[in-house]
C-alpha positions as CSV (number, residue, x, y, z in Angstrom):
1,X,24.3,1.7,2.6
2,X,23.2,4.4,0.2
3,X,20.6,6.2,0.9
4,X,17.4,7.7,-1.9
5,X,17.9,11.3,-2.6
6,X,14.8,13.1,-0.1
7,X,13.4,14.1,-3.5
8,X,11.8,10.5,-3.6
9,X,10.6,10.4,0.1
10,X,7.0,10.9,-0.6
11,X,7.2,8.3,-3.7
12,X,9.1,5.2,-1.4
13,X,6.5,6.1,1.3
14,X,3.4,5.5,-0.9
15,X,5.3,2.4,-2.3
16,X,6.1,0.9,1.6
17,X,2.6,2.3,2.9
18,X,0.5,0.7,0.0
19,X,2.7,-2.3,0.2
20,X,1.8,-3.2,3.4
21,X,-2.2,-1.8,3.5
22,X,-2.2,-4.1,0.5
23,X,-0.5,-7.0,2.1
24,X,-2.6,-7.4,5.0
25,X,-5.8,-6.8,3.7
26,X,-5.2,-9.1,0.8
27,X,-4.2,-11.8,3.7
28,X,-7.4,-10.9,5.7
29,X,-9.8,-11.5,2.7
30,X,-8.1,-14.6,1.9
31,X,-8.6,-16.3,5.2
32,X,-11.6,-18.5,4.1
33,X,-9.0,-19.9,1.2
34,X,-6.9,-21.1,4.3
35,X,-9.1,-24.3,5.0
36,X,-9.2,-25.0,1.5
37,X,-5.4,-25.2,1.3
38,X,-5.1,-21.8,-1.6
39,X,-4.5,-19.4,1.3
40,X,-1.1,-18.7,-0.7
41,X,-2.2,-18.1,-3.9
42,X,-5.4,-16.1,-3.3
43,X,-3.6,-14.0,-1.0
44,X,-0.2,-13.5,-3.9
45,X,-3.3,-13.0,-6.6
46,X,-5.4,-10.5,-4.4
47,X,-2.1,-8.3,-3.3
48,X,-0.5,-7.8,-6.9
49,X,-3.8,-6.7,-8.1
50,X,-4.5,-4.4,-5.5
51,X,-1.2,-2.9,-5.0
52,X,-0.9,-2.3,-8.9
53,X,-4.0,0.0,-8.3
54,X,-3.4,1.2,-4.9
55,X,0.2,2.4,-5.3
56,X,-0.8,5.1,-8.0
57,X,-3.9,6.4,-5.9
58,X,-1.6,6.8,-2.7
59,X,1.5,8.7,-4.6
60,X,-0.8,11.0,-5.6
61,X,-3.2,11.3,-2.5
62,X,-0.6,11.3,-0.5
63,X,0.9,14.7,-0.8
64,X,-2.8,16.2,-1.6
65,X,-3.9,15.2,2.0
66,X,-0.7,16.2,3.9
67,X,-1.9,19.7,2.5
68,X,-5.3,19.4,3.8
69,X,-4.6,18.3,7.0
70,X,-1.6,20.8,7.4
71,X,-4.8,23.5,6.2
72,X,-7.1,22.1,9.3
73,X,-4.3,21.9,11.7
74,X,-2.1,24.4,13.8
């Protein structure tokens, strides 16, 4: 299997880690929808909007606090 060039390591982690934050949380706030028989499509509708605005904020906070906490820590 090839493998990404480390130069994109922070880029596929903000991409996994705001995948999944996006994922379950989407699922969690469309548990009502379940009884109603839209769990499915609330939950596809409320990832894709969040991820398209939570991947950019995490590729960039990402790196910004690895630097903070690398400041506050020994």
């Amino acid at each position: 299997m090839s493998k990404f060039p480390s130069m994109y390591r922070h880029l596929i982690f903000g991409i996994m880690q705001s995948g999944i934050t996006c994922a379950v949380a989407a699922g969690i706030a469309s548990l009502p929808f379940y009884v109603q028989g839209s769990f499915a499509s609330h939950w596809a509708r409320g990832f894709l909007y969040s991820w398209i605005i939570m991947l950019p904020v995490v590729v960039i906070a990402a790196p910004v606090i690895r630097r903070i906490v690398d400041a506050i820590t020994r």
